[in-house]
DOMIVEX-472092 format. One record per atom (N, C-alpha, C): residue in one letter; x, y negated, z. Coordinates in steps of 0.1 Angstrom, whole numbers. Layout:
<pts>
resn:X:Y:Z
A:X:Y:Z
...
</pts>
This chain:
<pts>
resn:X:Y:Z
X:-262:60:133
X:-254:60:145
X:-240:64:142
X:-241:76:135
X:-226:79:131
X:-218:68:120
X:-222:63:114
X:-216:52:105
X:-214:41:112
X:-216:40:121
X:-216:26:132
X:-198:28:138
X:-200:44:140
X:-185:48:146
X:-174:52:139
X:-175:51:130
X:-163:47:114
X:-161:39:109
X:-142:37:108
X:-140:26:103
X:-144:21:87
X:-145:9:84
X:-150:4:72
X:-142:13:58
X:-131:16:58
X:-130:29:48
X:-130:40:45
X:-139:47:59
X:-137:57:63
X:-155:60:55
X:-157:75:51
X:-171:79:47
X:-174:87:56
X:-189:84:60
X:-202:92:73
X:-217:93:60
X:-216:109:57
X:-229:111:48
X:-237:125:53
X:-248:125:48
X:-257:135:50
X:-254:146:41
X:-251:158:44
X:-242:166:35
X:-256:178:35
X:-264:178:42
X:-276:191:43
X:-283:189:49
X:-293:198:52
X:-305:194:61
X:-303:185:76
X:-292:194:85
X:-289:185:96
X:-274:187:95
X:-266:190:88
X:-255:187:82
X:-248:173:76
X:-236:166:85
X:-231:155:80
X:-217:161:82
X:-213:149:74
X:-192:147:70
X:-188:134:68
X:-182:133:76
X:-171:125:77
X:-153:128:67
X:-157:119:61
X:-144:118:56
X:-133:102:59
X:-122:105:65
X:-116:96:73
X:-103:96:66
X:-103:88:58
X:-90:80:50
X:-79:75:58
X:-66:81:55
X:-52:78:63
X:-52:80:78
X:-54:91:81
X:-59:92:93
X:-44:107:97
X:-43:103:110
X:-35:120:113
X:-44:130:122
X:-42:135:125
X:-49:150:135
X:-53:144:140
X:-44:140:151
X:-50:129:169
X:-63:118:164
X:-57:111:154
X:-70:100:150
X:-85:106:144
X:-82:117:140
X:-97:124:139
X:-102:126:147
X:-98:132:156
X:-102:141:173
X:-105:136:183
X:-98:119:178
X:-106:106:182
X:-121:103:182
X:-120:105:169
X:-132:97:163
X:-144:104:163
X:-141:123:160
X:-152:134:165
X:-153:131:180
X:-148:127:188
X:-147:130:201
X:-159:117:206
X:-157:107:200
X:-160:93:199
X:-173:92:198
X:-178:105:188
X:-189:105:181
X:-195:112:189
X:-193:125:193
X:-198:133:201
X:-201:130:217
X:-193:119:223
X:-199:115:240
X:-212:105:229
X:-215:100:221
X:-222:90:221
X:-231:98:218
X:-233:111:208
X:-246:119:208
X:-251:126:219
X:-242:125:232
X:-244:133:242
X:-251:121:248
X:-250:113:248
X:-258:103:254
X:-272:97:251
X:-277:106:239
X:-287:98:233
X:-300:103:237
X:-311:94:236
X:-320:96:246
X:-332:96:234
X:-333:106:226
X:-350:106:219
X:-358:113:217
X:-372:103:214
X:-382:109:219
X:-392:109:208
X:-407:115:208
X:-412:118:196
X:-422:118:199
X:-433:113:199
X:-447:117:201
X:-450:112:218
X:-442:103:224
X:-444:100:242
X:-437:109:245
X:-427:119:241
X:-423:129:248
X:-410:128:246
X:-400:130:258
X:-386:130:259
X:-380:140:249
X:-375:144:240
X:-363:156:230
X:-358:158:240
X:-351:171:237
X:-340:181:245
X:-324:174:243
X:-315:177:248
X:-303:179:245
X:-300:182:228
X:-296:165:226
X:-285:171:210
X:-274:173:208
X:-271:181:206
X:-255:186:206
X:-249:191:189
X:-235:184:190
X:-232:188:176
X:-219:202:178
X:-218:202:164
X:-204:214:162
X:-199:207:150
X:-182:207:154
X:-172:200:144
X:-161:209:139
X:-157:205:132
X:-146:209:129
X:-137:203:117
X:-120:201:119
X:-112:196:111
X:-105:200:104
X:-103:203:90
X:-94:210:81
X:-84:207:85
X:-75:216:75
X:-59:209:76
X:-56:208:63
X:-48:197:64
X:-40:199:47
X:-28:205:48
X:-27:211:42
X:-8:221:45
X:1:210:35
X:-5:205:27
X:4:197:15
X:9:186:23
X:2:183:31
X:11:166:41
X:23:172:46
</pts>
């Protein structure tokens, strides 16, 4: 789901157990905050289930470095 919402030279990997990263090539602040933002109504929207039975609410937590060198 998250690789679907990155552009083609942009990286979406499994970084830990439920830990992922995105790394977003030539991008400024605003176009990341995009793209977390992008990512996040669509996880808020997701509907799954396990065994006949509806899951709870998934919700993520983000956050964007800075590069001081740009």
């Amino acid at each position: 789901m998250i690789k679907s919402r990155v552009r083609a030279g942009d990286i979406a990997c499994r970084y830990g157990g439920e830990e992922f990263a995105l790394i977003l090539a030539e991008v400024d602040t605003e176009g990341a905050q995009r793209c977390v933002e992008n990512i996040r109504e669509r996880i808020k929207h997701l509907s799954l289930h396990n065994r006949g039975q509806t899951l709870g609410t998934v919700t993520i937590s983000a956050a964007l470095p800075l590069s001081l060198g740009r």
